[in-house]
N, C-alpha and C positions, 0 to 999 in steps of 0.2 A: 603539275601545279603544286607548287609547297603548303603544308597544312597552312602557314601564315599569312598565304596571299588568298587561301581560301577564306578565313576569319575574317581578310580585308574586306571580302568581296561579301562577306552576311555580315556583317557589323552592323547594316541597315534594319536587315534582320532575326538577328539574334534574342532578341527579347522575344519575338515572337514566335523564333522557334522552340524557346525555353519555355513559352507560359506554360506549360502541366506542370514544371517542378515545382516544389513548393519548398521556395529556398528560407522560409522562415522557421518554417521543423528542421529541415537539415541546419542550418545556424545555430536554433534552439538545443538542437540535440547535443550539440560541437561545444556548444556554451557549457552545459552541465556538466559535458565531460569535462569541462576544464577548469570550473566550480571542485568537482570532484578529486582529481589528478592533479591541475595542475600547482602550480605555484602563489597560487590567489591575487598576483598582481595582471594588467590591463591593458601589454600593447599586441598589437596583431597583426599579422601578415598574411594575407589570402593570394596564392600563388597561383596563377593563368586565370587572374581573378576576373576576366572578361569585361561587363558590363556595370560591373559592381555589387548584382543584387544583394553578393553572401557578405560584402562591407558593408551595405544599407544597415545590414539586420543586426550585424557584430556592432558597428555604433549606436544604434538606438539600444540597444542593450549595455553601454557603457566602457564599450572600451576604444580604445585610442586605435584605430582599424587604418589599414594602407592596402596597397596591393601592387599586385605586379605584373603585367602582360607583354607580350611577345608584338602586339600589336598594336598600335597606337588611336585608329579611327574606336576600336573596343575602347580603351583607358579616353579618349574624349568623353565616352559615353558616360563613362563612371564617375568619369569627375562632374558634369553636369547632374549626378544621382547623388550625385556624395563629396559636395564642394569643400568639406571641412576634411576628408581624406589626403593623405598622399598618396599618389600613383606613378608608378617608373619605368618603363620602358626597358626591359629586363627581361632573360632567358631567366627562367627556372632552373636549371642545371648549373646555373654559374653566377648566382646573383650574389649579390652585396649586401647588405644595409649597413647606418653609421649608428644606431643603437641595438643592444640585445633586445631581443621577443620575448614573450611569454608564451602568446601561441603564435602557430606558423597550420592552417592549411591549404589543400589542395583538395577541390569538389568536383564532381563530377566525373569521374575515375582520368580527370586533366595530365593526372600523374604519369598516363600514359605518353603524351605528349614527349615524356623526353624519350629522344632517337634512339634507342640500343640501352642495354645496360650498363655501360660505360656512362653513358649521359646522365642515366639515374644515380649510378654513383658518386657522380657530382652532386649532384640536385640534393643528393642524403648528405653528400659534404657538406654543402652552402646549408642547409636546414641547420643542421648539428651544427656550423662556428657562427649562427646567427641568434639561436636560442640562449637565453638566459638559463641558468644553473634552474630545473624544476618545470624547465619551459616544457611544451608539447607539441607535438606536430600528430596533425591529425588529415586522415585523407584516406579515398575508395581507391580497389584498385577490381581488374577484373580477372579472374581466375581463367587461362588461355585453355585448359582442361576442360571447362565446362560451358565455352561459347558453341550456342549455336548458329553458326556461320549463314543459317537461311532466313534467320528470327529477325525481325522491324519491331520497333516500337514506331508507332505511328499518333499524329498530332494533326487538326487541323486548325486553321486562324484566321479570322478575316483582319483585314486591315487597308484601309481605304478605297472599300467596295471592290477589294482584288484578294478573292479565295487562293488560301496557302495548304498544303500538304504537304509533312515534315516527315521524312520517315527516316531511323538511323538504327545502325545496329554494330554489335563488332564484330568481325571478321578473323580467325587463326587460320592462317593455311597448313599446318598442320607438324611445321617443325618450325626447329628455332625458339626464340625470346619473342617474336615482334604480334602483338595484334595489331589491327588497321578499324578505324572507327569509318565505316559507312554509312554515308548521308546522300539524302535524295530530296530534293524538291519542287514540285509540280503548281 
């Protein structure tokens, strides 16, 4: 199964297996930095931007926010969270936009999502000729050195009288480039 048709198949829910994060600090924090760093002007790009939360927060904070997923039933979502957005239907590794950014990121260590490093070297291409002169890109990634491949973070949810258990963690098999983000739900 392709990570895409997996997204397809939790797009119902995905909100639900996100409620612990608390996508309003991580925005806030992203926001500051770019108060700080960036170029002081207002448009934004959130890349595998899923459901939309981390554009909710980047437009109620004032900036001109879009986003971008691999998945479509995801960007339905977002755009019902965030009707004043744009949203597109777009690889991360090889996207487009028709104006330059200011900011561009990628949450949830999503960055991993692209296939190989090859793919990432795209993804750094499309960032860098999308960004405006002073622009920033900002985004987690996870260290394949310091996973422990047996570790869950675990979540539970209810949601219409039907108990959820979320567990996910990342996985390095021990050579190579590639982690593997492992997800389980009961």
């Amino acid at each position: 199964m392709s990570a895409n048709a997996l997204y397809t198949d939790l797009s119902d829910y995905y909100d639900l297996m996100c409620a612990d994060i608390n996508y309003q600090a991580q925005s806030n924090s992203i926001h500051r930095l770019h108060q700080i760093f960036g170029n002081g002007a207002n448009t934004h790009l959130d890349l595998a931007c899923g459901t939309g939360p981390h554009v909710r927060h980047f437009i109620d904070n004032g900036y001109k926010s879009s986003g971008l997923d691999l998945n479509q039933p995801m960007l339905d979502k977002a755009k019902t969270r965030c009707p004043e957005a744009q949203f597109s239907l777009q690889n991360m590794s090889e996207f487009k936009v028709t104006e330059h950014l200011d900011l561009i990121t990628c949450f949830l260590y999503s960055i991993h999502y692209c296939d190989g490093i090859n793919k990432l070297k795209e993804c750094l291409a499309s960032v860098h000729s999308a960004l405006n002169v002073g622009g920033i890109f900002c985004f987690n990634t996870v260290d394949k050195n310091k996973i422990d491949s047996d570790s869950f973070v675990e979540h539970t949810a209810t949601s219409e009288n039907s108990f959820f258990t979320f567990r996910s963690g990342w996985h390095y098999s021990g050579s190579g480039s590639k982690q593997l983000l492992k997800l389980s739900i009961e």
